[in-house]
C-alpha positions in Angstrom: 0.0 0.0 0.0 0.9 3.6 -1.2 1.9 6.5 1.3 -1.1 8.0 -0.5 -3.7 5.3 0.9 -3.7 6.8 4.5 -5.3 10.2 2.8 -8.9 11.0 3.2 -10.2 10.9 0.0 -10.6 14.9 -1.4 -14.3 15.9 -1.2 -16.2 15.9 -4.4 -17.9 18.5 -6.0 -21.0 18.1 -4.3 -19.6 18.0 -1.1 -17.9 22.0 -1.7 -21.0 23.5 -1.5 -19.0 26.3 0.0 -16.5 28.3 -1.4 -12.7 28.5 0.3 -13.5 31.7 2.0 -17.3 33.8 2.1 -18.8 35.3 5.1 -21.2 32.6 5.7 -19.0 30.3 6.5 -17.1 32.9 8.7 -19.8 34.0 10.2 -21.5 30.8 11.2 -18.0 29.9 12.7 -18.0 33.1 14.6 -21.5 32.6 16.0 -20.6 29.5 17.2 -17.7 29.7 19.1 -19.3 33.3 20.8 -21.8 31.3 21.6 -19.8 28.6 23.1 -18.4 31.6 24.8 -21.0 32.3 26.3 -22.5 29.3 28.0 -19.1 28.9 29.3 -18.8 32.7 31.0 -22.5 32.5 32.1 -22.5 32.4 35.8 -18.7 31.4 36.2 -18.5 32.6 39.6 -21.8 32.1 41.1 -20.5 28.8 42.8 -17.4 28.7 45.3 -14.6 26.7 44.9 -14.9 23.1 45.8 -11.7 20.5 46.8 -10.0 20.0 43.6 -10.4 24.1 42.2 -9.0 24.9 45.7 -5.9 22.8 45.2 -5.2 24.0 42.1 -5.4 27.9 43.1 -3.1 26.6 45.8 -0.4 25.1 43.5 -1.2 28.3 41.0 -0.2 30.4 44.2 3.5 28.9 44.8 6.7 30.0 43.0 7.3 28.8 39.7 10.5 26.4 41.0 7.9 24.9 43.1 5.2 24.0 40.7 8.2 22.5 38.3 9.2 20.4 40.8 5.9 19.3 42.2 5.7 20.4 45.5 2.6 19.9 45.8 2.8 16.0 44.7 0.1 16.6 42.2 -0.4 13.3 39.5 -1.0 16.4 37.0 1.8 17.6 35.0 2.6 21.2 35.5 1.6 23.1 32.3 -2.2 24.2 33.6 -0.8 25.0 37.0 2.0 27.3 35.3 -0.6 29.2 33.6 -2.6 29.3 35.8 0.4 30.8 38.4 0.7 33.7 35.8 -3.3 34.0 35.1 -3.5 34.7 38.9 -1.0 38.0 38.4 -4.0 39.6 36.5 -6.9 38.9 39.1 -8.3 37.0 41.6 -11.8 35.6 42.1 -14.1 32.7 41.0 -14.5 33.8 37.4 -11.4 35.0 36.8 -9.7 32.2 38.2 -12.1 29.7 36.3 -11.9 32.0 33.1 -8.6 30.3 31.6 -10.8 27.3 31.9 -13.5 29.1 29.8 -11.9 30.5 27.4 -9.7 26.6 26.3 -13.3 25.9 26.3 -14.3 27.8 24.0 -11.7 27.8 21.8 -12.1 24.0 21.4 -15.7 25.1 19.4 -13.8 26.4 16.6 -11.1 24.1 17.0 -13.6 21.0 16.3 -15.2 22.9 13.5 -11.9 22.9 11.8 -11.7 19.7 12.4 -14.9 18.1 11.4 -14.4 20.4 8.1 -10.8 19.1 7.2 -11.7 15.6 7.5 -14.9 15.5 5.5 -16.9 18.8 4.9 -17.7 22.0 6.6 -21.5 20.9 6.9 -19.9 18.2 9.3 -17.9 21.2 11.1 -20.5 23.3 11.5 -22.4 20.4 13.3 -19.8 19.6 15.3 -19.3 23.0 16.7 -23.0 23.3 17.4 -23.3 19.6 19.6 -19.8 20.9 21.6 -21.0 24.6 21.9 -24.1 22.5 23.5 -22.7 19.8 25.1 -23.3 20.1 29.2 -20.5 18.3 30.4 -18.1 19.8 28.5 -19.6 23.7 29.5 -19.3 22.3 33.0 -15.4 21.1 33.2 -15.2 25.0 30.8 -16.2 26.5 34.1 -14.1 24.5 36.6 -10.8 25.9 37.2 -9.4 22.4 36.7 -7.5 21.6 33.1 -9.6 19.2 31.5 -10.9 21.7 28.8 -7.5 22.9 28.3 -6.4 19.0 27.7 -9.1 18.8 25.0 -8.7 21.7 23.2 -4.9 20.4 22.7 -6.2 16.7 22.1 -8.4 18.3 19.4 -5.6 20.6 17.9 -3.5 18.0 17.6 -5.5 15.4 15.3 -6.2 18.4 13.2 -2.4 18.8 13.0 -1.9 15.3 12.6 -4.3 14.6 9.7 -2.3 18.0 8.1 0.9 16.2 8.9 -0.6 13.2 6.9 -2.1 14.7 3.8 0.9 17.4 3.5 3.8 15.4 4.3 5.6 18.6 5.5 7.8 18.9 8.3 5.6 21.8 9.7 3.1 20.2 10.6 4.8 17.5 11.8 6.5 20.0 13.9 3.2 21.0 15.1 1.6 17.6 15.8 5.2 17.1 18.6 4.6 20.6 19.8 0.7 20.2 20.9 1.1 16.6 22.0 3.7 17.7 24.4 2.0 20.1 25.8 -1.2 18.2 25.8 0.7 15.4 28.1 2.0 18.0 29.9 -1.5 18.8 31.0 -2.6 15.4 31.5 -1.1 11.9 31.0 -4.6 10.8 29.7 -3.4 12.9 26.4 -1.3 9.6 25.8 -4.5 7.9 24.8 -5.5 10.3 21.7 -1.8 9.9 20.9 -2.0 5.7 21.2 -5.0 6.1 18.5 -2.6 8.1 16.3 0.0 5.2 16.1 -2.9 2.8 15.6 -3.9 4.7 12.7 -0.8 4.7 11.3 -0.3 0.8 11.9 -3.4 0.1 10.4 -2.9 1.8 7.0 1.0 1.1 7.2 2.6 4.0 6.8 5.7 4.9 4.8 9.0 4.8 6.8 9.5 8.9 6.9 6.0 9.6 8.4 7.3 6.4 10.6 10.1 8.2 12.3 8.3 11.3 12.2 5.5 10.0 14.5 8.1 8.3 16.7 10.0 11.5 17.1 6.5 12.9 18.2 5.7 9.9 20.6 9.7 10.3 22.1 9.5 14.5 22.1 5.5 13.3 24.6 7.7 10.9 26.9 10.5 12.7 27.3 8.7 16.1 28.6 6.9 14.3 30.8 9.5 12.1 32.5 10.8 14.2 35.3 7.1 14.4 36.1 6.4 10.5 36.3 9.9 9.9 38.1 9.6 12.6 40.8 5.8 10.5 41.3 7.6 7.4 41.3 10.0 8.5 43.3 7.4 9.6 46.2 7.2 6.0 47.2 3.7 7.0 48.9 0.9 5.3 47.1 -1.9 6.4 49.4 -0.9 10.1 49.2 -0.5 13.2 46.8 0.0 11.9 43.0 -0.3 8.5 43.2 -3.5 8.6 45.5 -5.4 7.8 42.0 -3.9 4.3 41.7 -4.9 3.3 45.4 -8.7 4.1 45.3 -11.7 3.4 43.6 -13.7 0.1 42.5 -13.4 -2.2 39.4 -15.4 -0.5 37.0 -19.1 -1.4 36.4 -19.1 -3.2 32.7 -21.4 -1.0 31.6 -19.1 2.0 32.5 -18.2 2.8 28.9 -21.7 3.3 27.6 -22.6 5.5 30.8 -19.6 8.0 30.1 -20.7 8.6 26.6 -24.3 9.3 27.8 -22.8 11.9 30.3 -20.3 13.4 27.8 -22.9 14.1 26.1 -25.8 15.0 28.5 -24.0 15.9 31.5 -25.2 15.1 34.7 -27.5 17.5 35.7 -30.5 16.2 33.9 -33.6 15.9 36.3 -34.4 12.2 37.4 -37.8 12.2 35.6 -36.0 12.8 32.1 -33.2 10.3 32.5 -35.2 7.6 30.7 -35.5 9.6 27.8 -32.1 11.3 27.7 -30.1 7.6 28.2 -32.4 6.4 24.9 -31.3 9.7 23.4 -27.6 9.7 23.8 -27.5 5.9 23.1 -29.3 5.6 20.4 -27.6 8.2 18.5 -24.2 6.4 19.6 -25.8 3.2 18.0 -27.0 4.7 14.8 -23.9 6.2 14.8 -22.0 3.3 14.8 -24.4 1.2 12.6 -24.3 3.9 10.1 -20.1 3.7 10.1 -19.9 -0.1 9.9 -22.4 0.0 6.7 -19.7 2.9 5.2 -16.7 0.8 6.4 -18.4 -2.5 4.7 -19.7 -1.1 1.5 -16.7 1.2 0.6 -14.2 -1.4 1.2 -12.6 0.7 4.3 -14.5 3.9 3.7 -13.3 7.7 4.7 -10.4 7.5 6.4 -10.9 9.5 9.3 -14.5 7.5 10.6 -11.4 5.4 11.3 -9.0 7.7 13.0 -11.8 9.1 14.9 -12.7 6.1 15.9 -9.8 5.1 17.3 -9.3 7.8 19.0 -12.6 7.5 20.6 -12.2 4.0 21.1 -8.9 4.1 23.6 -9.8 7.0 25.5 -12.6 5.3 26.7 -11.7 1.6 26.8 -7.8 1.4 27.3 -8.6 3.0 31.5 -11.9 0.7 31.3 -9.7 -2.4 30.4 -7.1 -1.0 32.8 -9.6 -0.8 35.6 -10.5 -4.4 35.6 -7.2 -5.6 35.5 -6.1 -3.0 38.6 -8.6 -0.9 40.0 -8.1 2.7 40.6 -10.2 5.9 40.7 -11.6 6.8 37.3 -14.1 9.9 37.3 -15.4 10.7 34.1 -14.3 14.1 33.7 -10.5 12.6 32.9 -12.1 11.0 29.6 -13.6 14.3 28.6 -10.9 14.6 25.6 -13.0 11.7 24.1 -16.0 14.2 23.5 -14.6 15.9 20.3 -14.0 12.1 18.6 -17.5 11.4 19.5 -19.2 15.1 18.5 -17.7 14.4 15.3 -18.5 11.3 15.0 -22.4 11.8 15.2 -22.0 15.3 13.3 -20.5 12.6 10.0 -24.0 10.8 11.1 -26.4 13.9 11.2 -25.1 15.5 8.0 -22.4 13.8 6.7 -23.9 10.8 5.1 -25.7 12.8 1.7 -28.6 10.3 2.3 -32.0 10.4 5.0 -31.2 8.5 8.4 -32.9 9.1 11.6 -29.9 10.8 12.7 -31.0 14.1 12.3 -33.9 14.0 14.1 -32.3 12.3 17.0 -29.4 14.7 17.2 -31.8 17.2 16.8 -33.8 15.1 20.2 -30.3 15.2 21.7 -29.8 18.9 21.3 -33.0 19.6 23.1 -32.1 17.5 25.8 -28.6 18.7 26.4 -30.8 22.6 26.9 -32.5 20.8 29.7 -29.4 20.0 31.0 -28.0 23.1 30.8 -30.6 24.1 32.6 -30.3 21.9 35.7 -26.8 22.8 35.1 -27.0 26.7 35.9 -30.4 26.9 37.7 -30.9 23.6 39.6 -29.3 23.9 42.8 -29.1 19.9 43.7 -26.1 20.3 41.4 -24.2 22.8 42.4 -21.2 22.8 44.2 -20.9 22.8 48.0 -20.7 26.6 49.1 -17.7 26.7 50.6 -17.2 30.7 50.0 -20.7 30.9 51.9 -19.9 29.0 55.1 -16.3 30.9 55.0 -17.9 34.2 55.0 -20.6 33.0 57.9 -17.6 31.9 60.2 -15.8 35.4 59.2 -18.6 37.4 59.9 -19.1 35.8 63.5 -15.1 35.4 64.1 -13.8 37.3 66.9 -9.9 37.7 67.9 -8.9 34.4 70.3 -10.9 32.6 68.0 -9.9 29.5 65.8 -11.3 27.2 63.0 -10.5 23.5 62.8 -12.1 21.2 59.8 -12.0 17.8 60.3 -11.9 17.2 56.6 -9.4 18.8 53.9 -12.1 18.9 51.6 -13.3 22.3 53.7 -10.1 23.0 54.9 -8.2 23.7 51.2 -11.4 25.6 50.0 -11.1 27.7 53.6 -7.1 28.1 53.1 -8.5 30.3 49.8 -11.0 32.1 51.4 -9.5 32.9 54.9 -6.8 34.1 55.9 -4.4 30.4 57.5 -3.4 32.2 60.4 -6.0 30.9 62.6 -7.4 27.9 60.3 -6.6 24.1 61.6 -6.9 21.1 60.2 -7.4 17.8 62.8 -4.6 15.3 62.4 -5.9 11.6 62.5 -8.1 11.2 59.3 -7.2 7.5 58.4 -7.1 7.8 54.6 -5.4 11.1 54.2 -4.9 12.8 50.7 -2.4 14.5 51.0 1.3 14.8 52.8 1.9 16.6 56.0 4.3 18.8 53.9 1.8 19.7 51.3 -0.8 21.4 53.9 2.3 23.2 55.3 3.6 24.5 51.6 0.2 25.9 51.2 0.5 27.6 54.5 -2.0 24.9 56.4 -1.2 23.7 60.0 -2.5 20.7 61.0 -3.4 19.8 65.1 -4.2 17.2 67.2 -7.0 17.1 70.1 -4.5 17.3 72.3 -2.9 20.9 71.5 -6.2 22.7 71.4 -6.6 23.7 74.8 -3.6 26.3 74.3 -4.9 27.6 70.8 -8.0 29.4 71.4 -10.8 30.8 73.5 -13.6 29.9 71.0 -13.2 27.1 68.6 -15.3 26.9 65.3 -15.6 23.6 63.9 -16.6 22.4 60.4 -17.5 19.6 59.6 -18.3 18.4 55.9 -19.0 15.2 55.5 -17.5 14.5 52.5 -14.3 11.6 53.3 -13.5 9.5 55.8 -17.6 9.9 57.4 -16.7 7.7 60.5 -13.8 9.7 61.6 -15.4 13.0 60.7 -18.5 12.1 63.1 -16.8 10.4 65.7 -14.3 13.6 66.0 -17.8 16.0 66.3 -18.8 13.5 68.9 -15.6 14.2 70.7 -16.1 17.7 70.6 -19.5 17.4 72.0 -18.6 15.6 74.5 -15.8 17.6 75.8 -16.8 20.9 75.4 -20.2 23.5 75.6 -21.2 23.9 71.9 -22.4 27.5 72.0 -24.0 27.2 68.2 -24.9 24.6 65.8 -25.4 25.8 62.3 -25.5 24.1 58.7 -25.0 25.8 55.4 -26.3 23.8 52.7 -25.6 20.8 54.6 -21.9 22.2 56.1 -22.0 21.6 59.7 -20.4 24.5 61.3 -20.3 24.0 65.2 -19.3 26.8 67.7 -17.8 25.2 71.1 -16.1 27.0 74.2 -13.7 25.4 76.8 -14.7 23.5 79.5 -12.9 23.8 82.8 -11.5 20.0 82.3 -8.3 18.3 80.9 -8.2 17.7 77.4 -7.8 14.3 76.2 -5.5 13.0 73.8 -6.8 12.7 70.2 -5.9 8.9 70.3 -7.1 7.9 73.3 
């Protein structure tokens, strides 16, 4: 087989209905990525910061030397937190923090465009764009100061550089494919999936020996940028903490884990219970008429376009190879770390809706699919069962009601590291003894945490404040409030939003030791 044979076939005349440049096409690219845009900057800072946004402001906080040399033992690679450290220099705040999120978000609208365009028409782009501008899930991690739309928008970028590599045969784009695949690992070692699917392209339609060594010298330029970053993990030697925590928890997988990611990838997961019927035969059965309507092309066209098979692929390892992993070895999986698989899929079901030049019920079931990923969106911005826990709210209560000799203490980090944002750490404790721990003693003290046992309370403060959010390690948490109940005159029970938030004074009797 030819060099040539790995090329999607050039569009036809039919399929051109648009010239190389007019303002339609312009403009209908520029209408959808404002209003991707704008479902992404739409109440970006109506919710607090939860665990995982408080770590990273945390690592965006610490020197740069730091961050490079993970301080923080974070299993992420350091590229989002480095922007993120020099995001922070222009503002503070919810929405500005979470609007580097938002705007890789949105630029991964036109991005897909592009790249549902280049590999079959612009019809197919313009599709695309729409279903990602749409998509729930994706607006949701757009909004999270967290770098899983920045990893997308890089996985995305860099099929659409590798398919140019391909067709052009230049070394620019070559050149381009290492450069965003490095920084795309560099953001998150799940970028090594998209970049598996690439070699299994090439394997498949056995490439010629120069585009060979070219896309080894992009999978060698990948490991090597990320290897100081998997030996300093390695190095840690502490499985149950910091970055390989991941690789200690979480269950087998369910079997059917693979179907219900690509239902919330593209539904999200703030549709109301009484519509979950209808949006799980939605999402599926476009994924199956999807898929029926490749295998038909692949079967009658002797192979069929190329890139239903790149695309696939791709799709295909990003959400099987950590499935397949998962049996083997169990560790924690959330579905937000596949979210790079969404573009695969939106164009996938894009080729489907408008794509195929003949009538399928595609259309009208993407159109069914639309309408429930609004719904969605709706939940999504207005319901508040799913929003995040208010940890600015319950900070600003305790402020508010904090007088001098007073001290906090959380018996959980997931308050604590939110808190450490929000307040100053001066007078902020966290309580030593949680069994399963997530992070190293160290790693609370670089972000300017102090941790305390029972014992060394009695010396710390006149009034203690104690939170309480039950959200890891329950028994510990409520045996620890039981403690404090027990041992001192609670002065003020309060919850916010389901945040226990104690107030206790001294009693005239010896403190006990945390362990005893």
């Amino acid at each position: 087989m030819s060099g040539r044979d790995i090329l999607p076939p050039k569009p036809n005349s039919a399929q051109k209905t648009v010239p190389s440049f007019c303002w339609q096409w312009t403009s209908a690219v520029v209408g959808l990525t404002t209003l991707g845009l704008a479902l992404r900057l739409y109440q970006l800072g109506s919710n607090s910061y939860w665990l995982d946004e408080a770590i990273s402001v945390l690592i965006g906080r610490l020197p740069v030397p730091a961050i490079l040399a993970n301080a923080a033992h974070s299993c992420h690679p350091s590229l989002y937190y480095l922007l993120l450290h020099y995001w922070l220099f222009l503002g503070t705040g919810e929405a500005w923090t979470r609007g580097l999120s938002a705007l890789w978000g949105a630029m991964t609208v036109p991005a897909i465009v592009a790249l549902g365009a280049t590999l079959f028409n612009r019809r197919v782009g313009l599709v695309a764009g729409l279903l990602l501008a749409l998509a729930p899930f994706h607006i949701a991690y757009s909004q999270e100061a967290r770098m899983y739309a920045q990893v997308t928008c890089l996985v995305v970028v860099g099929l659409l550089c590798f398919h140019r590599a391909l067709e052009s045969r230049t070394r620019l784009w070559w050149l381009a494919t290492g450069l965003v695949m490095a920084l795309a690992v560099t953001t998150h070692l799940f970028a090594f999936l998209p970049l598996a699917g690439m070699n299994l392209y090439a394997i498949f339609y056995r490439r010629e020996r120069a585009s060979w060594t070219r896309l080894l010298l992009v999978d060698l330029v990948a490991v090597a940028v990320v290897t100081p970053h998997g030996l300093g993990m390695l190095a840690d030697g502490q499985q149950q903490l910091g970055g390989l925590r991941p690789l200690a928890g979480g269950g087998r997988p369910s079997l059917l884990f693979p179907l219900t990611t690509v239902h919330l990838l593209l539904v999200g997961y703030s549709v109301v219970p009484h519509l979950m019927p209808v949006a799980l035969f939605s999402s599926l059965a476009v994924l199956a008429i999807t898929l029926w309507e490749i295998w038909r092309v692949l079967r009658q066209q002797g192979g069929g376009p190329r890139p239903l098979i790149l695309l696939l692929l791709v799709a295909s390892i990003i959400l099987l190879g950590p499935f397949g992993l998962g049996l083997i070895h169990p560790f924690f999986l959330p579905e937000r770390t596949l979210l790079m698989a969404l573009p695969a899929l939106v164009v996938l079901i894009a080729w489907g809706m408008a794509g195929l030049g003949r009538r399928t019920p595609l259309p009208i079931l993407g159109g069914g699919l639309g309408l429930i990923m609004l719904l969605s969106q709706w939940g999504y911005y207005f319901n508040p069962d799913f929003q995040k826990p208010p940890m600015r709210e319950a900070a600003a209560f305790i402020q508010q009601r904090f007088v001098p000799g007073d001290a906090v203490l959380h018996t959980s980090d997931g308050s604590y590291l939110p808190f450490l944002v929000y307040l100053s750490p001066a007078d902020s404790y966290l309580l030593r003894g949680d069994p399963d721990p997530r992070e190293p003693d160290e790693v609370y003290e670089l972000w300017g945490g102090q941790l305390i046992g029972q014992e060394g309370l009695e010396s710390q403060f006149q009034r203690l404040w104690l939170v309480v959010a039950l959200d890891h390690s329950l028994t510990f948490q409520q045996d620890a409030l039981t403690w404090f109940t027990s041992h001192y005159v609670m002065l003020e029970q309060n919850s916010v939003a389901g945040i226990g938030i104690y107030l206790f004074s001294q009693l005239p009797m010896d403190i006990t030791d945390c362990d005893q």
